[in-house]
C-alpha positions as CSV (number, residue, x, y, z in Angstrom):
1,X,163.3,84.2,196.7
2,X,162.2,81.3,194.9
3,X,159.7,78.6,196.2
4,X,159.4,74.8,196.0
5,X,157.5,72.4,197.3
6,X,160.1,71.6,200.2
7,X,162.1,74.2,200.6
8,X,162.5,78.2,200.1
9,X,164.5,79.4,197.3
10,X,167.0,82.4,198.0
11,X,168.6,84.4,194.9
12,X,171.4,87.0,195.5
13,X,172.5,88.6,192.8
14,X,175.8,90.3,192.5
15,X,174.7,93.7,191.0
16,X,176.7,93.2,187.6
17,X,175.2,91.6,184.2
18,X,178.4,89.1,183.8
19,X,177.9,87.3,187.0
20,X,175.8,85.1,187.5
21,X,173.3,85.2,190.5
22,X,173.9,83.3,193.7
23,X,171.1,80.4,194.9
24,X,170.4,79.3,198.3
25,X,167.3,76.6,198.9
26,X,166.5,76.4,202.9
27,X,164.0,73.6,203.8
28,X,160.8,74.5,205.3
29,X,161.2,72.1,208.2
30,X,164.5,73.9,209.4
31,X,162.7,77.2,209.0
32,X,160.2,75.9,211.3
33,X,162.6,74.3,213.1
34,X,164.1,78.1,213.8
35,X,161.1,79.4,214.2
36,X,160.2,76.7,216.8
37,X,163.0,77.4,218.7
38,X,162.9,81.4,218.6
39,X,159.4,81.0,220.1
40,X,160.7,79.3,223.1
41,X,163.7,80.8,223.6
42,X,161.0,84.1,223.5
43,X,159.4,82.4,226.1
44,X,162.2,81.3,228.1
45,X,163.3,84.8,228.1
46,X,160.5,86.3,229.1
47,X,159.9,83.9,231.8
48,X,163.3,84.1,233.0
49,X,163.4,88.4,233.4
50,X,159.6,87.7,235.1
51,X,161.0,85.2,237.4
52,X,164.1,87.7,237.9
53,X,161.6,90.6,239.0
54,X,159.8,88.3,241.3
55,X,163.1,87.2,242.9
56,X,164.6,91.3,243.0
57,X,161.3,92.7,244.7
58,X,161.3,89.3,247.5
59,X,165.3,89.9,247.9
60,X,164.6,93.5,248.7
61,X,161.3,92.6,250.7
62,X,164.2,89.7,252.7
63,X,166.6,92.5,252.8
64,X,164.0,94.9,254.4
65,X,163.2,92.4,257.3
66,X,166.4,91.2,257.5
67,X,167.0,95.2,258.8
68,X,163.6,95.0,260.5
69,X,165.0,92.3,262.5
70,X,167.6,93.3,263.2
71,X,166.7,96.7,264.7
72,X,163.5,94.7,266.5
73,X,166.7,92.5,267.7
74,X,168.2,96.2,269.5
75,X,165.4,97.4,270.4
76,X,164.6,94.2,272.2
77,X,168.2,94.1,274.0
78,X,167.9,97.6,275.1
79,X,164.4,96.7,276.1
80,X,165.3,93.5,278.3
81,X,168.0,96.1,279.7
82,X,165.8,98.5,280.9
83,X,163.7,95.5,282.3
84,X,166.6,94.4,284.3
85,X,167.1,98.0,285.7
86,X,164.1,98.0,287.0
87,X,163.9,95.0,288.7
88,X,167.2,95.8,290.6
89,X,165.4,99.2,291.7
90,X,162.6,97.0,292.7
91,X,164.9,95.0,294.9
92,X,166.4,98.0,296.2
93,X,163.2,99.2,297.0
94,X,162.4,95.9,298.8
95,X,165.6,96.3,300.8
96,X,165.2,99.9,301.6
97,X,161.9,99.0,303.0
98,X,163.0,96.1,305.4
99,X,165.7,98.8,306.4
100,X,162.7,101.5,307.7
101,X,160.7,98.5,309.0
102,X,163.6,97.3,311.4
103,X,164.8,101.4,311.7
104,X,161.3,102.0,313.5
105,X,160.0,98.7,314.7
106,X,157.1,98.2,312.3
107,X,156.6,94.7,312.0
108,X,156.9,93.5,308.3
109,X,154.5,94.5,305.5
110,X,150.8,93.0,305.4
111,X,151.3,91.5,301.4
112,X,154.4,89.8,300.1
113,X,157.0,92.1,298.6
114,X,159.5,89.3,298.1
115,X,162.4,89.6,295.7
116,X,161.7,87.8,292.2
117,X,162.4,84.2,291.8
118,X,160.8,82.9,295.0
119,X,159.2,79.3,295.3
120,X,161.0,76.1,293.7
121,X,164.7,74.9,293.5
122,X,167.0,77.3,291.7
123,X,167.3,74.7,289.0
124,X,163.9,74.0,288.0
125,X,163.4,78.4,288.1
126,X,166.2,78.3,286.0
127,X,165.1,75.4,283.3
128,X,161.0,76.7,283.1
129,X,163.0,80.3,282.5
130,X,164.9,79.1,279.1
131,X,162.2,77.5,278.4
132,X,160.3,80.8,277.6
133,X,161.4,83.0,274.4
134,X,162.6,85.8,274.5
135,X,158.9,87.8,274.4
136,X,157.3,85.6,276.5
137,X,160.1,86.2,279.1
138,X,159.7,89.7,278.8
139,X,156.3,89.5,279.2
140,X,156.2,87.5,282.5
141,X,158.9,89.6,283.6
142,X,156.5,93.3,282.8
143,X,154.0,90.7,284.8
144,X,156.4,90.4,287.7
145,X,157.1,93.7,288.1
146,X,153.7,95.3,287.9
147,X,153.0,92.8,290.7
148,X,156.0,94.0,293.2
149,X,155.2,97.8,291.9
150,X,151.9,97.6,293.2
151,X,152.7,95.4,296.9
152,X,155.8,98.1,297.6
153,X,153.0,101.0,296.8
154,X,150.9,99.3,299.9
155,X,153.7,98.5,301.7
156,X,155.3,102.1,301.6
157,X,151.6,103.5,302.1
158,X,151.4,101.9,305.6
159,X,155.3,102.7,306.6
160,X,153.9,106.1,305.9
161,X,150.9,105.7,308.0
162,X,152.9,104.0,310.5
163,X,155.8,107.2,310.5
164,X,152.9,109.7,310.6
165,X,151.4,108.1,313.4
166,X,154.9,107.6,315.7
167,X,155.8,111.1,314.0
168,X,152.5,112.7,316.7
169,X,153.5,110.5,319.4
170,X,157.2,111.5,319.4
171,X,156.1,115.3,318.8
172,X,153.8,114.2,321.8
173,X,156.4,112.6,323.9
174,X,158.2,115.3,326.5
175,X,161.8,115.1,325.7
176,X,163.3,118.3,326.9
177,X,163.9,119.9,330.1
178,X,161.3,122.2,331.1
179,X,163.2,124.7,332.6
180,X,167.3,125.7,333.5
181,X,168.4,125.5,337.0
182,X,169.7,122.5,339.3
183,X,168.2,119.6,340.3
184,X,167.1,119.7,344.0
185,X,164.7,116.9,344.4
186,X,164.5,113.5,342.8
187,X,161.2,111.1,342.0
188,X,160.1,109.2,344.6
189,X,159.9,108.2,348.1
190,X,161.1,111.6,350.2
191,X,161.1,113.0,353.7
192,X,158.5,116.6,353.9
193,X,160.5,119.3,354.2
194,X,157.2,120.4,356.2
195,X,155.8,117.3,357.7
196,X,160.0,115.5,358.0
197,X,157.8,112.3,357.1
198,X,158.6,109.6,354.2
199,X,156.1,110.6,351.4
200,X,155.9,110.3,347.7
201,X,157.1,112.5,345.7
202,X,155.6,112.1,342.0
203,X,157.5,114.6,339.9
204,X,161.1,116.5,340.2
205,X,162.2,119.9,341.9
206,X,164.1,122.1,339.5
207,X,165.8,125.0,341.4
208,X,165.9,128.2,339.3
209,X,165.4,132.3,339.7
210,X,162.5,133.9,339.5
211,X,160.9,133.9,336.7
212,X,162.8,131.8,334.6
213,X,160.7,130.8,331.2
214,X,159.3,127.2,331.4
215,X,159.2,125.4,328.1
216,X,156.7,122.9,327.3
217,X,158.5,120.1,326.8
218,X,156.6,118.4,324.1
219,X,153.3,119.1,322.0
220,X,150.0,119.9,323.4
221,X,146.7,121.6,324.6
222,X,146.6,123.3,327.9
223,X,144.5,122.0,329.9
224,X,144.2,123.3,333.5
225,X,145.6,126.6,334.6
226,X,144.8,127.4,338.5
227,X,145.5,128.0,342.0
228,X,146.1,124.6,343.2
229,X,146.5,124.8,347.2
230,X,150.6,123.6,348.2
231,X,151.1,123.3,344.6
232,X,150.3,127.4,344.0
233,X,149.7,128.2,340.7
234,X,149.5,125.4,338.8
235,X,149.3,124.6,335.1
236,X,148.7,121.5,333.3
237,X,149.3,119.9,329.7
238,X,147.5,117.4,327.6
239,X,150.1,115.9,325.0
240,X,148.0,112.6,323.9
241,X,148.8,109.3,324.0
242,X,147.8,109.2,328.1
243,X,150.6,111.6,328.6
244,X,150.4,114.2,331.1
245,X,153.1,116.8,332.7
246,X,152.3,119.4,335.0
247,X,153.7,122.2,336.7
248,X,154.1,124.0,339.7
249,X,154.7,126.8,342.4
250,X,154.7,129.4,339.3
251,X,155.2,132.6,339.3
252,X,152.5,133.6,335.7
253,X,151.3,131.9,333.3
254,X,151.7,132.8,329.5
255,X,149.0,130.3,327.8
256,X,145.4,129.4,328.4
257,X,143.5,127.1,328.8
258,X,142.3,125.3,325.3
259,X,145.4,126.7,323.7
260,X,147.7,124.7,321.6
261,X,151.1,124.6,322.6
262,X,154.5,123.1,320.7
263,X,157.7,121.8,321.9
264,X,160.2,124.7,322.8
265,X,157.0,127.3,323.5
266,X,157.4,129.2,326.9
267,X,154.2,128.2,328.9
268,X,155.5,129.6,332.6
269,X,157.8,131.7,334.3
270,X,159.2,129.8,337.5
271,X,158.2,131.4,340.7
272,X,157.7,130.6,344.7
273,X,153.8,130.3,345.3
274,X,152.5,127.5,347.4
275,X,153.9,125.5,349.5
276,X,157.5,126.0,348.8
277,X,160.7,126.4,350.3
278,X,162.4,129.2,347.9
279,X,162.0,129.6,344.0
280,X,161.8,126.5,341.8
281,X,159.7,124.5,339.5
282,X,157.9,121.0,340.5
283,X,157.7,119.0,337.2
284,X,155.3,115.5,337.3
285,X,154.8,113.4,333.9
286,X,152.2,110.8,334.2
287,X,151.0,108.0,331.6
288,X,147.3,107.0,331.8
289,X,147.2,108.5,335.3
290,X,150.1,106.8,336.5
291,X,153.0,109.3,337.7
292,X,156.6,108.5,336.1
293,X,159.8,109.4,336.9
294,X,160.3,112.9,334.4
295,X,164.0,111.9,333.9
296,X,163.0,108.6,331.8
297,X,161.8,111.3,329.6
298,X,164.5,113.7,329.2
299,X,167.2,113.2,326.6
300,X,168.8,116.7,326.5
């Protein structure tokens, strides 16, 4: 390769001594002109695969929170779901509640257990609703449920107290006859069968044999077990509340005084002592010292 001023010189010889040697002259500006423009396609290049890297690992980086979305998207659904479940079981709650409250006369609950979506038109609940996104929605609607969780825990922690309560006053409240036989004598205004004049009669007569068991017919504590002049032997219960029964003209007694009693135990035997015409059982029921007819109290 020859040089010139100008240009490059290129010889090629044909590899024989007959011919003669080929000649090429390139000018130095195209050279550089090549050169030039291999450079920047370099650069172009290597720009090009850098740029194509950059955009690969961001497509797979879109591509990864395109999934993540879309599984947050799921998770979200099934979450709003669950959300919904449990505010239906809250209302269910709320309506089982009012059911017991009307069931046993308990007046309604001290703090507001209201279903959701109370106060305001159902438009404008509506339109502040989709107004919220969908995690601010979910949040208000956690909010909203905490809030009813926690006024149904009070109100079903007074029902209880309530039921507990009416639970010893029905154990307390005698129910049951106290004894089998007929009855010979009703509450009330009745001639003496030893005097033949109109008297009060405070309690029922309940003809039976001797010794028939008498039951109590409620809970309670014994609390007077005597002699008691026409009445013979005479026992008394104590069932709370102001409720009172005793009994009379018994034959024996098979609890004592102090003792704890339940409805259905045997307290008596029926029997003939006092002032009696033949074998039965006088039965009184007083509330706060005020004699009431037994029968208002027996459902069997």
């Amino acid at each position: 390769m020859g040089k010139s001023s100008d240009s490059y010189s290129i010889v090629i010889f044909s590899g024989t001594n007959t011919s003669e040697p080929y000649r090429i002259s390139i000018k130095k500006g195209l050279i550089r002109f090549f050169m030039g423009v291999s450079v920047v396609f370099f650069m172009v290049l290597t720009v090009f695969f850098f740029q194509f890297y950059l955009m690969r690992g961001q497509l797979e980086d879109v591509t990864a929170l395109r999934k993540e979305n879309k599984a947050q998207k799921i998770q979200i659904q099934s979450f709003s779901g669950t959300i919904e479940d449990l505010k239906n079981q809250v209302v269910r709650l709320v309506e089982f509640d009012r059911k017991l409250r009307v069931m046993t006369d308990i007046g309604p609950p001290k703090g507001s257990t209201s279903a959701f979506g109370v106060g305001g038109s159902d438009e404008q609940q509506i339109a502040a609703y989709a107004a919220l996104n969908r995690g601010d929605a979910i949040h208000r609607d956690l909010e909203l449920l905490q809030s009813h969780v926690v006024q149904q825990e009070k109100s079903f922690q007074e029902l209880e107290e309530v039921v507990q309560d009416r639970q010893s006053l029905w154990a307390s409240t005698p129910s049951i006859w106290p004894t089998s036989g007929w009855l010979t004598s009703t509450f009330g205004k009745r001639i003496s069968p030893f005097s033949g004049r109109l008297q009060n009669h405070n309690g029922i007569d309940i003809a039976a044999r001797p010794g028939t068991p008498i039951i109590a017919p409620a809970s309670g504590v014994v609390t007077y077990s005597k002699f008691n002049g026409g009445f013979g032997r005479f026992l008394k219960l104590n069932h709370g509340y102001g409720i009172v029964t005793q009994y009379g003209h018994l034959s024996k007694v098979a609890v004592k005084v102090g003792q704890k009693v339940k409805r259905g135990d045997v307290i008596a035997y029926v029997g003939n002592t006092g002032l009696s015409t033949g074998p039965h059982l006088h039965y009184e029921v007083s509330v706060n010292q005020v004699p009431i007819n037994p029968m208002r109290y027996i459902l069997n």
